[in-house]
C-alpha positions as CSV (number, residue, x, y, z in Angstrom):
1,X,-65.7,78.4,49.6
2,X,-65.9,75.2,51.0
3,X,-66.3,73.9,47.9
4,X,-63.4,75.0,46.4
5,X,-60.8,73.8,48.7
6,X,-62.7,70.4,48.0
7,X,-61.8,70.8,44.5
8,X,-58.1,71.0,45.5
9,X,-58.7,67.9,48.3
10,X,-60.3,65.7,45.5
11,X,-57.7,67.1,43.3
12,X,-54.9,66.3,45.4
13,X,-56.9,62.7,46.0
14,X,-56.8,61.8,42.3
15,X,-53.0,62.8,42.0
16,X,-52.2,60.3,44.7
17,X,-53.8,57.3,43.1
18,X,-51.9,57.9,40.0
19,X,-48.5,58.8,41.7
20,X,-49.1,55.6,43.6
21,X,-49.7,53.5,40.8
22,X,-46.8,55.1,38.6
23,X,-45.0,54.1,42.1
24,X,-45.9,50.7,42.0
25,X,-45.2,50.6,38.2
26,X,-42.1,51.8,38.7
27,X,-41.4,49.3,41.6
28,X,-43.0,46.4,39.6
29,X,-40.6,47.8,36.4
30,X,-37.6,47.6,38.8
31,X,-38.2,44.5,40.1
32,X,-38.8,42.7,36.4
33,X,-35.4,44.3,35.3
34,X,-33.3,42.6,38.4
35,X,-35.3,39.3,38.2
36,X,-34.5,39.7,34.2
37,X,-30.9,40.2,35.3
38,X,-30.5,37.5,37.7
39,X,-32.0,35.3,35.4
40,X,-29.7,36.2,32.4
41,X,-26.9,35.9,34.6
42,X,-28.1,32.9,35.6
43,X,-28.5,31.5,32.1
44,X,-25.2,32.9,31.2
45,X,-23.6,30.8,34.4
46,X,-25.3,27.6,33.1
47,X,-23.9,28.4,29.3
48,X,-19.8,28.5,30.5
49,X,-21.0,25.5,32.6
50,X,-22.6,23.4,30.3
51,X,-19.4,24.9,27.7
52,X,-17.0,23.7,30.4
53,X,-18.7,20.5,30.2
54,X,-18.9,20.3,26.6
55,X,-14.9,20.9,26.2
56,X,-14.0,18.6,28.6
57,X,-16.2,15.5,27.4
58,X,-14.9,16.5,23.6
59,X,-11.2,16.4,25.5
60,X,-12.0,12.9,26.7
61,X,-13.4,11.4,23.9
62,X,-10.5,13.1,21.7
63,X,-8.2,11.3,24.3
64,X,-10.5,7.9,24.3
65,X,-9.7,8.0,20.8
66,X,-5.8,8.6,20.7
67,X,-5.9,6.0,22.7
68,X,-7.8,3.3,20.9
69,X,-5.5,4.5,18.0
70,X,-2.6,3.7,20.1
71,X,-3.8,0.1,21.2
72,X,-5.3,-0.9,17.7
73,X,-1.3,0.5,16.1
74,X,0.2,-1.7,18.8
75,X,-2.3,-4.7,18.3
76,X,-0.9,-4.2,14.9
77,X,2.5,-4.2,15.2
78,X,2.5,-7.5,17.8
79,X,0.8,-9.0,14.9
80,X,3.2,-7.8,12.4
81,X,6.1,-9.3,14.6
82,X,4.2,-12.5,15.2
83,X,3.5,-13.1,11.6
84,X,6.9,-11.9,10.4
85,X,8.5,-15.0,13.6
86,X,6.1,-17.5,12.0
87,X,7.1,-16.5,8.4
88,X,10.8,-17.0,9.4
89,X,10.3,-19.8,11.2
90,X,8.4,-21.4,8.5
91,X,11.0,-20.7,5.4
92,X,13.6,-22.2,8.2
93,X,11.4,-25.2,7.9
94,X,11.3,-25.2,4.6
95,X,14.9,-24.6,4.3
96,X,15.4,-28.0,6.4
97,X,12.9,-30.0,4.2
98,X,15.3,-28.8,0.9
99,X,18.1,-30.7,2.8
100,X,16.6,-33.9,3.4
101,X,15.7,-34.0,-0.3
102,X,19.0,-32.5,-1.1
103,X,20.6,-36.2,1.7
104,X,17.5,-38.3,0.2
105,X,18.2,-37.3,-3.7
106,X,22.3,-38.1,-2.6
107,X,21.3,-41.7,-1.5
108,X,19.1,-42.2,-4.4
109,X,21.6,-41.2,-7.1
110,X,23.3,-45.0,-6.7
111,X,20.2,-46.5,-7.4
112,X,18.3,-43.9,-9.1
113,X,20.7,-42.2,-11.3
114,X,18.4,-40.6,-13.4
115,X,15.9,-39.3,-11.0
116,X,18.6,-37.8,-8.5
117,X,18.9,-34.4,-11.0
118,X,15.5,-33.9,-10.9
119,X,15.2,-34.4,-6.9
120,X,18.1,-32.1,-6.3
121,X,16.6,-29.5,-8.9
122,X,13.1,-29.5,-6.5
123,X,15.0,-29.0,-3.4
124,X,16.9,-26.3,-5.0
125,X,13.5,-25.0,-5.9
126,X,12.4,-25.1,-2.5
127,X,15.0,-24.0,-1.3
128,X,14.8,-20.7,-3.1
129,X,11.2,-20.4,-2.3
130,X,12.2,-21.1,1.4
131,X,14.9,-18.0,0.9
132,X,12.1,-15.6,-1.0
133,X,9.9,-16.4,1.7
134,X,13.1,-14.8,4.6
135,X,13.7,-12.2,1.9
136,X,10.1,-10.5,0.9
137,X,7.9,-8.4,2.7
138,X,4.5,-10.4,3.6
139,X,3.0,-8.1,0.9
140,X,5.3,-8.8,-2.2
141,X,4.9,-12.6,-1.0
142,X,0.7,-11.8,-1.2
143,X,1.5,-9.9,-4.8
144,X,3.4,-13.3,-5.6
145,X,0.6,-15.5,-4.4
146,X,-2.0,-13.1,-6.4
147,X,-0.1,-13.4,-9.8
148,X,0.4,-16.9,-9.6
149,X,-3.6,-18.2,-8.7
150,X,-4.3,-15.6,-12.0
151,X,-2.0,-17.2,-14.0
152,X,-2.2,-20.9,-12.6
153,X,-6.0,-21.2,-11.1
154,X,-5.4,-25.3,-10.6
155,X,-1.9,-25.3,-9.9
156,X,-2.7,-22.8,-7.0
157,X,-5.4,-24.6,-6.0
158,X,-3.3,-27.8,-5.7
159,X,-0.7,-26.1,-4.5
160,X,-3.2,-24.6,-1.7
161,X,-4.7,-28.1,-0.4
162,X,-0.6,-29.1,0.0
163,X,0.7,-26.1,1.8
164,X,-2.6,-26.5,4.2
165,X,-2.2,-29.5,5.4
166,X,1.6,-28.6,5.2
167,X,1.0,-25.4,7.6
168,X,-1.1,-27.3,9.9
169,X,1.7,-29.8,10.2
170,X,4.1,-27.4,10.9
171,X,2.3,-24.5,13.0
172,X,1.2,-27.7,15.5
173,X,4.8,-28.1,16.5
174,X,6.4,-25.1,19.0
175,X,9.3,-23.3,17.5
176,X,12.0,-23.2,19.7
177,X,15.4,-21.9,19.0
178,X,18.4,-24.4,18.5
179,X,15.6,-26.8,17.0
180,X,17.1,-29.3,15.0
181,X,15.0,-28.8,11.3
């Protein structure tokens, strides 16, 4: 008899091992799952993060960039102005050389009678270059330039070495308004 309620004893001893080890399974199963959890919640807090980051460096460079866009636009307007000043200033320069050919081609015409017409017709020719130059946009004057160095290769060369030395002459000087020309 002894021997059979040994049989339930070592029954009952076996049946605890394994309840304990389903225990601790089931502990150690519990235990991965909320360290999987924190973990994924974890991960997913570090995704909108780094997503938070993201958007707002892609904001900054998207307003770095406006911004360049803005400078460079204004850059190129002051530059527009400044070349459309020196443009007028220089055809007002012109304009004042046509006139002192225009006064020198009157004073000639006494002793050079025959060459006076042909003096008055080249400041009347500068002249109207000097009003094309007010008149044209600094890209129908480039056109211009274009058609005639395809047309006129050593004229526009020529032409080129002159209005050089020309510009130098006359960007050296300030422009200042009520400037006798």
């Amino acid at each position: 008899m002894t021997e059979t309620r040994a049989r339930p004893a070592d029954e009952q001893i076996k049946q605890q091992p394994s309840t304990l080890a389903e225990s601790l399974a089931s502990s150690l199963s519990n235990e991965v799952k909320d360290f999987r959890d924190e973990a994924v919640g974890r991960a997913n807090s570090v995704g909108v993060q780094v997503k938070t980051v993201a958007d707002n460096v892609k904001d900054s460079a998207s307003d770095l960039l406006d911004t360049a866009k803005g400078v460079a636009s204004d850059a190129g307007d002051k530059i527009k102005d400044v070349v459309v000043t020196q443009k007028d200033a220089g055809a007002d320069r012109i304009s004042g050389v046509a006139s002192v050919i225009r006064r020198a081609a009157n004073d000639l015409e006494q002793d050079l009678p025959l060459a006076a017409p042909y003096i008055r017709r080249a400041a009347e020719e500068i002249d109207d270059f000097a009003n094309a130059l007010k008149t044209q946009s600094l890209s129908e004057i480039v056109g211009s330039i274009e058609v005639f160095a395809h047309r006129q290769p050593a004229a526009f060369l020529g032409i080129a070495a002159f209005a050089g030395f020309a510009a130098v002459r006359l960007l050296k000087a300030p422009v200042r308004p009520g400037d006798p020309l």
